[in-house]
C-alpha positions as CSV (number, residue, x, y, z in Angstrom):
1,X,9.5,-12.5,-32.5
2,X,12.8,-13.6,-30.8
3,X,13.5,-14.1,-26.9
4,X,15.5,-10.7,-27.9
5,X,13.1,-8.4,-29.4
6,X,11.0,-9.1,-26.5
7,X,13.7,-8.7,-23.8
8,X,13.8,-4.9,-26.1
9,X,10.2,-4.6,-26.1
10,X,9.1,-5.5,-22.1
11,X,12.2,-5.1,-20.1
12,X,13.2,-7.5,-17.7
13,X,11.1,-10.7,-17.3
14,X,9.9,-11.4,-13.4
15,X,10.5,-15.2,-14.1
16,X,11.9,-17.6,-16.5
17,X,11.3,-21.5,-16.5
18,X,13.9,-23.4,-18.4
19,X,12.5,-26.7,-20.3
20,X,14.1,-29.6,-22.4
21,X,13.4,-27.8,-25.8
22,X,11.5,-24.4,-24.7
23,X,11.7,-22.0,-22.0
24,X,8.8,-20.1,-21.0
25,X,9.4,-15.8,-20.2
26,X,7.0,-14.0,-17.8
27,X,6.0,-10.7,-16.8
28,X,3.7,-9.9,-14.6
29,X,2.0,-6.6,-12.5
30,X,-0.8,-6.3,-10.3
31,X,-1.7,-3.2,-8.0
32,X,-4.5,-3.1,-5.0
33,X,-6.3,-0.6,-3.9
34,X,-9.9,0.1,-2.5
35,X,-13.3,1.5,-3.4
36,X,-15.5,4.4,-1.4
37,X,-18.9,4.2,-1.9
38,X,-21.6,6.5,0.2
39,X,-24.4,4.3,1.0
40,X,-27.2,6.4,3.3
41,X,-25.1,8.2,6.3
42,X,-22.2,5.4,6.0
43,X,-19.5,5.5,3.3
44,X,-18.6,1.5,2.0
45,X,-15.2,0.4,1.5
46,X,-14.5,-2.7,-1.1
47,X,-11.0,-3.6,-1.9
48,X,-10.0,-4.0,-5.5
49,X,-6.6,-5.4,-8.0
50,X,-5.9,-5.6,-11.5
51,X,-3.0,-6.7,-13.3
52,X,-1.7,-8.7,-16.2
53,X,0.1,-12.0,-17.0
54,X,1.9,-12.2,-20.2
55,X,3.8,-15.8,-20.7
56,X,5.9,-16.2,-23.8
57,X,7.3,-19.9,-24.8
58,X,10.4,-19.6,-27.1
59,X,12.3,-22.8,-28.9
60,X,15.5,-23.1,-27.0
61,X,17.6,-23.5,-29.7
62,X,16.5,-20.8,-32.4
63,X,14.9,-18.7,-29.6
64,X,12.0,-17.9,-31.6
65,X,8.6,-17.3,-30.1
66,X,6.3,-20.8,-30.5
67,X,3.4,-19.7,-28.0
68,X,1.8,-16.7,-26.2
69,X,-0.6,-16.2,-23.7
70,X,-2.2,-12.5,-22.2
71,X,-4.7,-12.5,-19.4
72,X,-5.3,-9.2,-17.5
73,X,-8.3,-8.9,-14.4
Protein backbone atom coordinates (compact mmCIF):
# COMPACT_ATOMS: atom_id res chain seq x y z
CA UNK A 1 0.00 0.00 0.00
CA UNK A 2 1.25 3.57 -0.71
CA UNK A 3 0.93 6.77 1.69
CA UNK A 4 -1.64 7.48 -1.40
CA UNK A 5 -3.99 4.68 -1.46
CA UNK A 6 -4.37 5.12 2.15
CA UNK A 7 -4.92 8.93 2.08
CA UNK A 8 -7.99 7.32 -0.71
CA UNK A 9 -8.91 4.72 1.51
CA UNK A 10 -9.21 6.69 5.31
CA UNK A 11 -9.44 10.30 4.56
CA UNK A 12 -7.50 12.75 6.25
CA UNK A 13 -4.93 11.56 8.87
CA UNK A 14 -5.38 13.36 12.54
CA UNK A 15 -1.51 13.39 12.83
CA UNK A 16 1.57 12.80 10.93
CA UNK A 17 5.18 12.47 12.45
CA UNK A 18 7.99 13.11 10.02
CA UNK A 19 11.24 10.87 10.66
CA UNK A 20 14.77 10.64 9.00
CA UNK A 21 13.71 7.76 6.54
CA UNK A 22 9.87 7.09 7.57
CA UNK A 23 6.98 8.99 8.64
CA UNK A 24 4.43 7.48 10.59
CA UNK A 25 0.28 8.41 9.45
CA UNK A 26 -2.49 8.26 12.26
CA UNK A 27 -6.06 8.14 12.60
CA UNK A 28 -7.76 8.01 15.35
CA UNK A 29 -11.70 8.05 16.93
CA UNK A 30 -12.98 7.58 20.25
CA UNK A 31 -16.63 8.41 21.47
CA UNK A 32 -18.00 8.43 25.37
CA UNK A 33 -21.03 7.78 26.63
CA UNK A 34 -22.61 6.13 29.75
CA UNK A 35 -24.44 2.95 30.88
CA UNK A 36 -28.05 2.63 32.87
CA UNK A 37 -28.40 -0.11 34.80
CA UNK A 38 -31.58 -0.75 37.38
CA UNK A 39 -30.24 -2.20 40.44
CA UNK A 40 -33.24 -2.67 43.20
CA UNK A 41 -35.27 0.88 43.37
CA UNK A 42 -31.98 2.86 42.11
CA UNK A 43 -30.93 2.95 38.49
CA UNK A 44 -26.62 2.82 38.12
CA UNK A 45 -24.81 4.91 35.91
CA UNK A 46 -21.14 3.72 34.53
CA UNK A 47 -19.47 5.79 31.93
CA UNK A 48 -18.03 4.03 28.92
CA UNK A 49 -15.47 4.83 25.40
CA UNK A 50 -14.34 2.99 22.55
CA UNK A 51 -12.34 3.94 19.75
CA UNK A 52 -9.55 2.91 17.49
CA UNK A 53 -5.88 3.76 16.65
CA UNK A 54 -4.56 2.90 13.37
CA UNK A 55 -0.64 4.00 12.84
CA UNK A 56 0.77 3.40 9.46
CA UNK A 57 4.81 3.81 8.86
CA UNK A 58 5.71 4.53 5.21
CA UNK A 59 9.47 4.70 3.63
CA UNK A 60 9.93 8.34 2.93
CA UNK A 61 11.38 8.06 -0.14
CA UNK A 62 9.15 5.39 -2.13
CA UNK A 63 6.25 6.04 0.22
CA UNK A 64 5.41 2.59 0.54
CA UNK A 65 3.86 1.10 3.59
CA UNK A 66 6.86 -0.81 5.95
CA UNK A 67 4.67 -1.19 9.24
CA UNK A 68 1.07 -1.22 10.66
CA UNK A 69 -0.42 -1.29 13.82
CA UNK A 70 -4.61 -1.49 14.80
CA UNK A 71 -5.72 -1.38 18.40
CA UNK A 72 -9.40 -0.62 19.05
CA UNK A 73 -11.01 -0.68 23.04
Amino acid sequence: MTYDQAIMTWGQPVSITQGDEIFVVTWASSSSGAIAMPIGNMIYAAPVSSGYNLQLTFDKRTKLLRYWRYGEW
